[in-house]
Residue frames relative to the residue before (quaternion, step in Angstrom):
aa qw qx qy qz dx dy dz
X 1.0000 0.0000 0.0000 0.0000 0.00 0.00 0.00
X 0.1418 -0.8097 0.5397 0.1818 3.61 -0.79 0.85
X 0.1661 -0.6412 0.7390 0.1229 3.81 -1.40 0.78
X 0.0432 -0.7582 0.6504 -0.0123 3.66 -0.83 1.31
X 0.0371 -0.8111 0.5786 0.0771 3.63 -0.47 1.01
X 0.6380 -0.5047 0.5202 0.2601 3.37 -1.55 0.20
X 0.7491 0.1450 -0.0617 0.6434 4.14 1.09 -0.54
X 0.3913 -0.6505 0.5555 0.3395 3.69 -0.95 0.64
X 0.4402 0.6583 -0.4286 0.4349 3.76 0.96 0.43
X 0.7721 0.3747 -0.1640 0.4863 3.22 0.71 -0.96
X 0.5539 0.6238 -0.3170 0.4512 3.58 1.49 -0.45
X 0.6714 0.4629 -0.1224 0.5657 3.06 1.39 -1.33
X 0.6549 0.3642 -0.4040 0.5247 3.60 0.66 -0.02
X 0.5518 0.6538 -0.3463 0.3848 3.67 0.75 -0.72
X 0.6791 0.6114 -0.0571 0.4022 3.26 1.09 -1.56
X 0.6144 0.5030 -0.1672 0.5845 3.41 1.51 -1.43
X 0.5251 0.7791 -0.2406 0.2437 2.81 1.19 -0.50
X 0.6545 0.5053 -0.0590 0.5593 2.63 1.32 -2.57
X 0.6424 0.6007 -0.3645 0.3059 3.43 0.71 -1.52
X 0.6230 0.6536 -0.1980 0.3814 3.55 0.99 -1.54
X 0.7108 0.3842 -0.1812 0.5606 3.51 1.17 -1.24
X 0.6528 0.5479 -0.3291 0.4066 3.59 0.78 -0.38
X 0.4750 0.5437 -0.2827 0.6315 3.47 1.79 -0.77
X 0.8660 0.4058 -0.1891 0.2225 3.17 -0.02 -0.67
X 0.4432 0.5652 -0.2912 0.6320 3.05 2.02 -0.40
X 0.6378 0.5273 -0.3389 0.4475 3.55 0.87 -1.03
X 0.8597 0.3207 -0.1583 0.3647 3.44 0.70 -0.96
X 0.5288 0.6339 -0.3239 0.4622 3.10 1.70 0.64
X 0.6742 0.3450 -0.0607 0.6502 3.15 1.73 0.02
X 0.7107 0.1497 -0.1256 0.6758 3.89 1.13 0.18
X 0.2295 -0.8829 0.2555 0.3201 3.57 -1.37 0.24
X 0.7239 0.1206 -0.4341 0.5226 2.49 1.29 1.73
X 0.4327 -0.5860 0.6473 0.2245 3.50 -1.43 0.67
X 0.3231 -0.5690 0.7477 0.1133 3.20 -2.55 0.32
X 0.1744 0.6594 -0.7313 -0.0067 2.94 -1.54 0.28
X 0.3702 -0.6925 0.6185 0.0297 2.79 -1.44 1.62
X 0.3315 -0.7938 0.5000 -0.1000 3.24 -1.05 1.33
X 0.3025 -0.8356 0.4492 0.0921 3.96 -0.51 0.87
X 0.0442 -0.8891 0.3483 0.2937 3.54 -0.42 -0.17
X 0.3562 0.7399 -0.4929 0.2877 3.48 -0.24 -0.41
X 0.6412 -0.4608 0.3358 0.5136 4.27 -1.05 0.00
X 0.5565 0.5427 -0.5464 0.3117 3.59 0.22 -0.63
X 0.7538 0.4139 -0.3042 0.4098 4.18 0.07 -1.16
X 0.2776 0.7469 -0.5590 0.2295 4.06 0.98 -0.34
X 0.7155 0.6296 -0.0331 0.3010 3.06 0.05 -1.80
X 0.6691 0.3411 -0.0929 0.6537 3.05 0.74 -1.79
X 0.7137 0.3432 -0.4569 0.4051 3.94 0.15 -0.74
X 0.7117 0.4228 -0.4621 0.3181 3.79 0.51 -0.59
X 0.8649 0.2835 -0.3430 0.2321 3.47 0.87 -0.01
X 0.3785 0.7016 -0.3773 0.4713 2.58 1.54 1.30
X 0.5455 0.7178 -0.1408 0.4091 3.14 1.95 0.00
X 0.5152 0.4904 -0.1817 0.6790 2.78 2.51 -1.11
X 0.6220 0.3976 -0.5778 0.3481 3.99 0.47 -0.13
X 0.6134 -0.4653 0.5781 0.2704 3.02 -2.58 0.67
X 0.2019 0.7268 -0.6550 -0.0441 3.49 -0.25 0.90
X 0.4612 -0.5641 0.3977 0.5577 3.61 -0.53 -1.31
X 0.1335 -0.8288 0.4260 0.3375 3.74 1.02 0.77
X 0.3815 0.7367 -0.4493 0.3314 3.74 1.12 -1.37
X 0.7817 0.2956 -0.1205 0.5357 4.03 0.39 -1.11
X 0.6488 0.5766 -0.3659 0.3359 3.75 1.06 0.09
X 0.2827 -0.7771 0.5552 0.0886 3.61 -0.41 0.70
X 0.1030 -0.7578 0.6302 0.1342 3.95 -0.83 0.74
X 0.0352 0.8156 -0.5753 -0.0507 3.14 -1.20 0.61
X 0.4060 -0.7771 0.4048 0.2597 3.33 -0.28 0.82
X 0.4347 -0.6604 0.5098 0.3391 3.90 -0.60 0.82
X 0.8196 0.0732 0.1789 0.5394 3.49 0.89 -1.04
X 0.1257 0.7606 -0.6286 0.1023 3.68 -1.05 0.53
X 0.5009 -0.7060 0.4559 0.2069 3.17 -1.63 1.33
X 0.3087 -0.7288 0.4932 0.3610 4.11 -0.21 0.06
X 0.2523 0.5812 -0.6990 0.3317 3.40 -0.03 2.24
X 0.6896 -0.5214 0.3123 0.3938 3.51 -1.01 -0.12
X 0.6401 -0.5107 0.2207 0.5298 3.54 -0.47 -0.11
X 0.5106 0.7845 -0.1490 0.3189 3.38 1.55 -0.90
X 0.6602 0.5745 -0.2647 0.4050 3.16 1.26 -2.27
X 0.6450 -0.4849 0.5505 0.2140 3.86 -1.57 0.32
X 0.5792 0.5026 -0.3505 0.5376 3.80 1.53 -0.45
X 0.6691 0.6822 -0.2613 0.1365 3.28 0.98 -1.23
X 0.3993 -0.7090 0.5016 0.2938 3.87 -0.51 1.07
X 0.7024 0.5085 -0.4047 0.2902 3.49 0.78 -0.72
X 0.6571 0.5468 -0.2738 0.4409 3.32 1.66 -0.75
X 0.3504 0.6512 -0.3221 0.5910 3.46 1.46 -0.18
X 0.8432 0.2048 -0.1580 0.4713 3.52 -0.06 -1.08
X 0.7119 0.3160 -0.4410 0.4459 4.25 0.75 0.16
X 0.4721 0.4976 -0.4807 0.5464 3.88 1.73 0.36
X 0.8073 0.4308 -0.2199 0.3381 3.56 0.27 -0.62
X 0.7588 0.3765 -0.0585 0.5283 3.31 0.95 -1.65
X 0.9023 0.2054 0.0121 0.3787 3.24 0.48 -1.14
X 0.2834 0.6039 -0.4952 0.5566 2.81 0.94 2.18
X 0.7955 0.3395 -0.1969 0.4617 3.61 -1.41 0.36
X 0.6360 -0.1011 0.1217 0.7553 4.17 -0.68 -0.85
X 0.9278 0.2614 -0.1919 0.1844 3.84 -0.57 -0.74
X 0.2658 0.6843 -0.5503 0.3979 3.03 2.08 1.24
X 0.4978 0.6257 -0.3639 0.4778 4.11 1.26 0.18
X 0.4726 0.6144 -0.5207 0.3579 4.12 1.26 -0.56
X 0.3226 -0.7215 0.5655 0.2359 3.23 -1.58 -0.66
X 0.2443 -0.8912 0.3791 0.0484 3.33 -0.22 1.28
X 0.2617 -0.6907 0.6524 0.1697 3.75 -0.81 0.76
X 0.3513 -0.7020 0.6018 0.1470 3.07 -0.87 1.32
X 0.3988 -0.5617 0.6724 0.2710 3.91 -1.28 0.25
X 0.8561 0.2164 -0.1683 0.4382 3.73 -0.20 -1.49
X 0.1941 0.5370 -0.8104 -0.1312 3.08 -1.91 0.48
X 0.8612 -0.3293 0.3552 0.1542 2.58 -2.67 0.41
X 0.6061 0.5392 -0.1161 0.5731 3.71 1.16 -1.84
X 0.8206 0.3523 -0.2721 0.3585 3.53 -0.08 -0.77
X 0.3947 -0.5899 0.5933 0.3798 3.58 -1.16 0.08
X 0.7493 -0.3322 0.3509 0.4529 4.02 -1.41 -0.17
X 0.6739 0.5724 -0.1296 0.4488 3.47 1.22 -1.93
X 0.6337 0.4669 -0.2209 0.5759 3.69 1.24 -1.41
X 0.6806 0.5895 -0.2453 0.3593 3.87 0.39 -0.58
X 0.6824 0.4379 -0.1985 0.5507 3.19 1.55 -1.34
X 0.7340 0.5493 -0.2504 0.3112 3.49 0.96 -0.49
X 0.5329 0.6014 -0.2503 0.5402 2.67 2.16 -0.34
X 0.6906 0.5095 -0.0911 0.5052 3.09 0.76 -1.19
X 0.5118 0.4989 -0.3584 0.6006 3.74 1.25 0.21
X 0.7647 0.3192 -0.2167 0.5161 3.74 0.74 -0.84
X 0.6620 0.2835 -0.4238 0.5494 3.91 0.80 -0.14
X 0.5814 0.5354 -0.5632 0.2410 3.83 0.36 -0.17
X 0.4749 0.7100 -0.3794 0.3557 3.66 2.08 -0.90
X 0.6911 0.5922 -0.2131 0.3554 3.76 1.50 -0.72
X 0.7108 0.5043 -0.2937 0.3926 3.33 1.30 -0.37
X 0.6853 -0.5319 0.1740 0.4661 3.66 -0.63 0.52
X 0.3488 -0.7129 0.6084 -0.0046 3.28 -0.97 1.28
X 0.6605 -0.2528 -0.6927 0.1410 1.82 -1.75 2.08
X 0.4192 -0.7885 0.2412 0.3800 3.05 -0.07 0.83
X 0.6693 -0.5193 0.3837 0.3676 3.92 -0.92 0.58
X 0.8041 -0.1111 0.2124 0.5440 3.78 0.23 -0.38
X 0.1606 0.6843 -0.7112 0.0121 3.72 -1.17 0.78
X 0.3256 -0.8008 0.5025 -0.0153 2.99 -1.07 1.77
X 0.0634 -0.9319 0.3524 -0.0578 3.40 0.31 1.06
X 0.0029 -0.7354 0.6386 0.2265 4.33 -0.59 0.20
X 0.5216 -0.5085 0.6671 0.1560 3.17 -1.98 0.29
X 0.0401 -0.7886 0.6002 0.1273 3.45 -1.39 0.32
X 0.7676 -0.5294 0.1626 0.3227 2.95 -1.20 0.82
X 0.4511 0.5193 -0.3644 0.6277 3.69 1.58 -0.21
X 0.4385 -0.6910 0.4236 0.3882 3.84 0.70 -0.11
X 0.1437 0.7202 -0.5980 0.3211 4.12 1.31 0.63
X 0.1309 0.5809 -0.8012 -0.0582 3.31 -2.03 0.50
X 0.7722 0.1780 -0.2500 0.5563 2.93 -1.47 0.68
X 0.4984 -0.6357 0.2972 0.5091 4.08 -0.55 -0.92
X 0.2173 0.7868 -0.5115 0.2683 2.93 0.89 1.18
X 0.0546 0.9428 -0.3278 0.0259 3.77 0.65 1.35
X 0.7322 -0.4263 0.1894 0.4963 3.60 -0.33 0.42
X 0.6809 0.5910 -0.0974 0.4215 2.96 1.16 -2.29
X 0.6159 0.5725 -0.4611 0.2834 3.76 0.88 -1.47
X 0.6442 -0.5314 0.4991 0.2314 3.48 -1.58 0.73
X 0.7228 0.2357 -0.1550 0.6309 4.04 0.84 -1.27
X 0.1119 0.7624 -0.6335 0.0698 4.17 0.46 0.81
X 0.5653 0.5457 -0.3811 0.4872 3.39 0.73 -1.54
X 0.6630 0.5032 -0.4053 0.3780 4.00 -0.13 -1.51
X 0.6477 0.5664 -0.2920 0.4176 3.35 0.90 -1.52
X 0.7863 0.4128 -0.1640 0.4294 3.46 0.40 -1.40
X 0.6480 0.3738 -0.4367 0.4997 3.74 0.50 -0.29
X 0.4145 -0.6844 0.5963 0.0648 2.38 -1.95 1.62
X 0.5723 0.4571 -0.4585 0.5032 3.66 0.89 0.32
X 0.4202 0.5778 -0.6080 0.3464 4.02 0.55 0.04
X 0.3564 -0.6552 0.6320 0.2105 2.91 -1.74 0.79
X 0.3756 0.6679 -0.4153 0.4903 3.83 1.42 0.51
X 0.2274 -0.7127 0.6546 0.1085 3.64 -0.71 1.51
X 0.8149 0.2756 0.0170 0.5096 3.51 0.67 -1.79
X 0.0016 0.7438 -0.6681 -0.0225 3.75 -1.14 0.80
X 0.3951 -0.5591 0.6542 0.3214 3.43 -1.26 0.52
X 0.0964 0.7859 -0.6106 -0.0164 3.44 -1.53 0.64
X 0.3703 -0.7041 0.6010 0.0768 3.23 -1.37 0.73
X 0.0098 -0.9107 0.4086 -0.0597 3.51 -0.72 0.64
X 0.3401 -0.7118 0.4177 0.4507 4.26 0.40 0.59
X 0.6732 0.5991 -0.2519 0.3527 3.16 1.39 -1.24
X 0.7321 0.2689 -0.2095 0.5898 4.00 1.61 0.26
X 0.4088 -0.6931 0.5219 0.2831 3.45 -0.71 0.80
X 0.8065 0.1885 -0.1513 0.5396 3.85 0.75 -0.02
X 0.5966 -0.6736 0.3444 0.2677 3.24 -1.20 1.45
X 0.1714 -0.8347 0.5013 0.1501 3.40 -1.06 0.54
X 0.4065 -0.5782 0.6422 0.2966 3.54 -1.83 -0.19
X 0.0722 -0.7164 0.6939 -0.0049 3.68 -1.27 1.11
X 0.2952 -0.4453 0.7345 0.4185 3.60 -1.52 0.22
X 0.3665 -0.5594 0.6795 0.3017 3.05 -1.76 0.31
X 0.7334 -0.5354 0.2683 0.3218 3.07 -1.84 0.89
X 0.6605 0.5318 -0.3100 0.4299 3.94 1.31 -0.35
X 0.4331 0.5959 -0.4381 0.5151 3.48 1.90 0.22
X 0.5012 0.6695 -0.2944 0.4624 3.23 0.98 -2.08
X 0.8731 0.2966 -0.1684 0.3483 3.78 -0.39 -1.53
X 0.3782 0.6553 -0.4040 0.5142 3.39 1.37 0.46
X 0.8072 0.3780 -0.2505 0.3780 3.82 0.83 0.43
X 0.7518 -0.4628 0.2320 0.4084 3.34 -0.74 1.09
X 0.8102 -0.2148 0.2031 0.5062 3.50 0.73 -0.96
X 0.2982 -0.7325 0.5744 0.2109 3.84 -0.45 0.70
X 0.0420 0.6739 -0.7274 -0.1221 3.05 -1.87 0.34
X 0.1514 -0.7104 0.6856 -0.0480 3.36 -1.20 1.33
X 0.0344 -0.7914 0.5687 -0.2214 2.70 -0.49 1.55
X 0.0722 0.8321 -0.4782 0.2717 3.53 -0.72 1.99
X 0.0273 -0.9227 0.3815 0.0483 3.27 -0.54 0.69
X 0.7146 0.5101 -0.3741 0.2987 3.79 -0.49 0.69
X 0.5221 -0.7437 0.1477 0.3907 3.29 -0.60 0.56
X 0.3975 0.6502 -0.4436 0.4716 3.67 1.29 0.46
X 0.6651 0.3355 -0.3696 0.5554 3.76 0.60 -1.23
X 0.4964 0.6587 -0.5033 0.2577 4.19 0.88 -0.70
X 0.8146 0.3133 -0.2428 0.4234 3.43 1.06 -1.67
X 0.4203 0.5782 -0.5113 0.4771 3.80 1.18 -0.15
X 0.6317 0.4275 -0.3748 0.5269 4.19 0.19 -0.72
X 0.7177 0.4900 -0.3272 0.3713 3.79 0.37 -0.68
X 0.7224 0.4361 -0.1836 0.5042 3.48 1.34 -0.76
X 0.5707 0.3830 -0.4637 0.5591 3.66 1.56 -0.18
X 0.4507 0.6308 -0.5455 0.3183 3.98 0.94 -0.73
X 0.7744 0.5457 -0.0145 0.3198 3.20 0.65 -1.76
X 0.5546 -0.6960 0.2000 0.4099 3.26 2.15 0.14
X 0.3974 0.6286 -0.5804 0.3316 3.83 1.24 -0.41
X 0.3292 -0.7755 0.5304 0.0941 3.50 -1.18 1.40
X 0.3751 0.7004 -0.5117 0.3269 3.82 1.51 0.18
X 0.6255 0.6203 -0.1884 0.4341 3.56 1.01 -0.97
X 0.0327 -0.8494 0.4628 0.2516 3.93 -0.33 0.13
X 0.5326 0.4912 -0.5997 0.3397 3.29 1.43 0.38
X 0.4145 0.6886 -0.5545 0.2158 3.85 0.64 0.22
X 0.6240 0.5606 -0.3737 0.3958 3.40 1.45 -0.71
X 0.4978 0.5531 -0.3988 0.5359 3.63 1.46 -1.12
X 0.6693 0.5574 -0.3257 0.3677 4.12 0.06 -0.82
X 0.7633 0.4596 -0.0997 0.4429 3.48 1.02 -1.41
X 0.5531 0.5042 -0.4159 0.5166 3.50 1.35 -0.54
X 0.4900 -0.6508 0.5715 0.0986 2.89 -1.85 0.85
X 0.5398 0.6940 -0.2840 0.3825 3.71 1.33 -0.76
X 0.7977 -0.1343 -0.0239 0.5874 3.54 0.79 -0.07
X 0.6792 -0.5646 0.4242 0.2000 3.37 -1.22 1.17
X 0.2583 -0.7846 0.5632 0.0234 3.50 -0.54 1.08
X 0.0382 0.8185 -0.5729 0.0204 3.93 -0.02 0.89
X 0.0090 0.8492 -0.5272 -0.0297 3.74 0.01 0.78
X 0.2390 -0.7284 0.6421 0.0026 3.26 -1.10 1.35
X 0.0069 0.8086 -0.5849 0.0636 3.58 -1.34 1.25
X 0.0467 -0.6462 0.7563 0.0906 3.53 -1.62 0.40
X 0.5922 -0.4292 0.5738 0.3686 2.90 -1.56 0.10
């Protein structure tokens, strides 16, 4: 389903919106919900006013869709992104899974983190997701070497280590059969370059891998734009 707005304010509030109800359905019926959580500039917006809603965060679980291997600390870092942005105000009470540690290698981290993500509450409530202009979600990137692993919704692989030209530092992705593990997605992007790159994966061009996230049938794709 598409929501086209006129300001990336209103996209981003629209969106908090869905996310909020989807938590809340989740937690009206389990005692607790997830929500998986992107980084990069597009979610800001959406995460700060998603920070002001009355959920119960105590019962809310974060999970990160994706994370670069810097420390928690570095300026690259998604996790910092998400406890400056997200996890402040009512939802400074969620609970975050970290991506990086110190001890582990990228490879040792993902493998872990594939077997404890099997532990949090299932399906998850809502994974909020952007797209880049190369048509990547999460860091599932054209270029990456395991994409296919990433992209197949029958893997029994939640979490892949990944490497990309398009990042100067290796990374961790859910794979798209983690991703589709959730009540409903929201991809949420904005300008008019990422506008026509979404039109051509809508439309099936298979260079793109969010076309695979579009084409699956396992969870509902709601896609919020601005210019």
């Amino acid at each position: 389903m598409e929501h086209f707005f006129e300001t990336r304010e209103q996209a981003s509030a629209a969106a908090a919106d869905r996310i909020a109800t989807a938590l809340q359905h989740r937690l009206d019926h389990q005692k607790a919900a997830t929500l998986v959580v992107s980084g990069g500039t597009s979610p800001v917006q959406c995460f700060e006013a998603l920070a002001h809603m009355d959920l119960c965060w105590p019962r809310v679980g974060i999970l990160p869709s994706d994370d670069r291997w810097v420390p928690s600390e570095h300026d690259d870092s998604n996790e910092k992104l998400v406890r400056n942005k997200l996890l402040v105000n009512g939802a400074a009470s969620a609970d975050l899974l970290p991506f990086y540690t110190a001890e582990n290698s990228v490879e040792e981290r993902a493998a872990i983190l594939d077997q404890e993500i099997r532990f949090v509450p299932f399906p998850f409530a809502c994974a909020l997701l952007g797209m880049g202009a190369d048509g990547h979600f999460a860091s599932l990137f054209p270029d990456a070497e395991n994409l296919e692993e990433g992209l197949d919704l029958e893997s029994e692989t939640l979490c892949l280590p990944v490497r990309t030209a398009a990042s100067p530092y290796p990374r961790i992705t859910l794979t798209l059969a983690a991703l589709s593990r959730s009540d409903e997605i929201v991809l949420l992007f904005f300008g008019d370059e990422k506008r026509k790159v979404y039109e051509k994966a809508k439309a099936g061009n298979a260079r793109y891998p969010v076309t695979r996230l579009l084409r699956q049938k396992r969870a509902p794709v709601h896609c919020y734009w601005a210019p």
